[in-house]
C-alpha positions in Angstrom: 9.3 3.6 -10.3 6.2 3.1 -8.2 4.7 5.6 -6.4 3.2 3.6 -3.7 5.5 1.1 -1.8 4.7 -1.0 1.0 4.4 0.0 4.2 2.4 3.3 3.0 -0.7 4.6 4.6 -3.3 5.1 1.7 -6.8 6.1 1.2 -9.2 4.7 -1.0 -11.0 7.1 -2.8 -13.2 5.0 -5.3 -15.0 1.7 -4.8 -17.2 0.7 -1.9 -14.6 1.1 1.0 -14.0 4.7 -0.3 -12.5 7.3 2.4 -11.1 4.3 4.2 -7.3 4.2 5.3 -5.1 1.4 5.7 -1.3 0.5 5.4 -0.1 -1.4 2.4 0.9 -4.7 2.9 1.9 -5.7 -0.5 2.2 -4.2 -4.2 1.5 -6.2 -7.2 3.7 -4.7 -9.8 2.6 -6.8 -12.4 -1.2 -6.8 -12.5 -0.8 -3.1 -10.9 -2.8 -4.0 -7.7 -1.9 -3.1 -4.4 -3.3 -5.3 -1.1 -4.1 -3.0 1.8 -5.2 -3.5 5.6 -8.7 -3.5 6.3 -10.1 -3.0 3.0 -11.5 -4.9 -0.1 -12.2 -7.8 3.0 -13.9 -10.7 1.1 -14.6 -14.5 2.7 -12.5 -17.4 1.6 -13.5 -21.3 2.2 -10.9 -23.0 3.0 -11.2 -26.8 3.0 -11.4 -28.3 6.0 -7.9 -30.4 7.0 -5.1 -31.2 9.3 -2.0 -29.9 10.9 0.6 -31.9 12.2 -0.4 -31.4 15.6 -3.7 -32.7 15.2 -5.8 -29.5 14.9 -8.7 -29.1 12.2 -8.1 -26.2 9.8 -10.5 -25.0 7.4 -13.7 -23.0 7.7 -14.6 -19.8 6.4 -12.0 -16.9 6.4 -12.1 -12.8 5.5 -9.0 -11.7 4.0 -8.2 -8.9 2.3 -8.3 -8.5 -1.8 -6.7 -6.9 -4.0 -7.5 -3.3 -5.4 -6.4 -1.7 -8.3 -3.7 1.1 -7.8 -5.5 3.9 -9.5 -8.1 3.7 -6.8 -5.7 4.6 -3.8 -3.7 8.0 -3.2 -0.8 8.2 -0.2 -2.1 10.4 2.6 -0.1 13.5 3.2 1.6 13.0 7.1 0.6 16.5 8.0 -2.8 17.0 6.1 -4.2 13.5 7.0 -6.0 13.8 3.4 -4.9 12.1 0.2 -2.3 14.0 -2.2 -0.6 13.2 -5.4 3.0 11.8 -5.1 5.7 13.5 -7.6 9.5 13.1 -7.2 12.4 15.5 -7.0 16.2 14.8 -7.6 18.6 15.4 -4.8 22.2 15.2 -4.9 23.3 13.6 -1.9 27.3 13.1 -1.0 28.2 9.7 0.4 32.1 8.4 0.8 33.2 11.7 -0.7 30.8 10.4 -4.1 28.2 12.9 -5.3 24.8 10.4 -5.8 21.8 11.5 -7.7 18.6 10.1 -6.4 14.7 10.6 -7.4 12.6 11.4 -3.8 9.2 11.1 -3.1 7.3 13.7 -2.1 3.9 14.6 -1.7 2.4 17.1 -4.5 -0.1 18.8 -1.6 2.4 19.8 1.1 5.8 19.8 -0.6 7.2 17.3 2.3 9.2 14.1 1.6 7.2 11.0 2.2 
């Protein structure tokens, strides 16, 4: 189970954008890198062609790479800092069904992410 999911707001904390915070905008489970807003921003060429409409594309571009998932934590919503994600198991009753299901919560505050 992964402990960061899109959508999170991470900090990096190793690398040359470390202490910068972004959202995830998509996990890469199988090379274990995650993409994140506003950081890891590198330039792409792109070669120059055309749309349907007539309009050049092409030029150079900055988009953001991907970082291994070791060098992010989640940031605790109350701390604003970076803390370690663990899980508990809840029981939760649905349809008259008891359901047991792993949350996540953060490790520094004790709160459900």
């Amino acid at each position: 189970m992964a402990k960061i999911k899109k959508g999170d707001l991470v900090v990096v904390i190793s690398g040359r954008d470390r202490g910068k915070q972004g959202r995830v905008l998509e996990v890469l489970t199988e090379t274990q890198r995650v993409v994140v807003e506003g950081v890891q921003r590198v330039t792409k060429h792109v070669k120059v062609g055309q749309s349907q409409r007539g309009t050049r594309t092409g030029g150079i571009e900055t988009i953001e790479a991907p970082i291994h998932i070791s060098n992010v934590m989640v940031v605790d919503a109350e701390t604003k800092k970076g803390t370690r994600v663990g899980y508990r198991i809840e029981e939760i009753e649905r349809d008259g069904r008891k359901k047991t299901v792993r949350i996540r919560v953060a490790k520094r505050s004790g709160k459900d992410i």
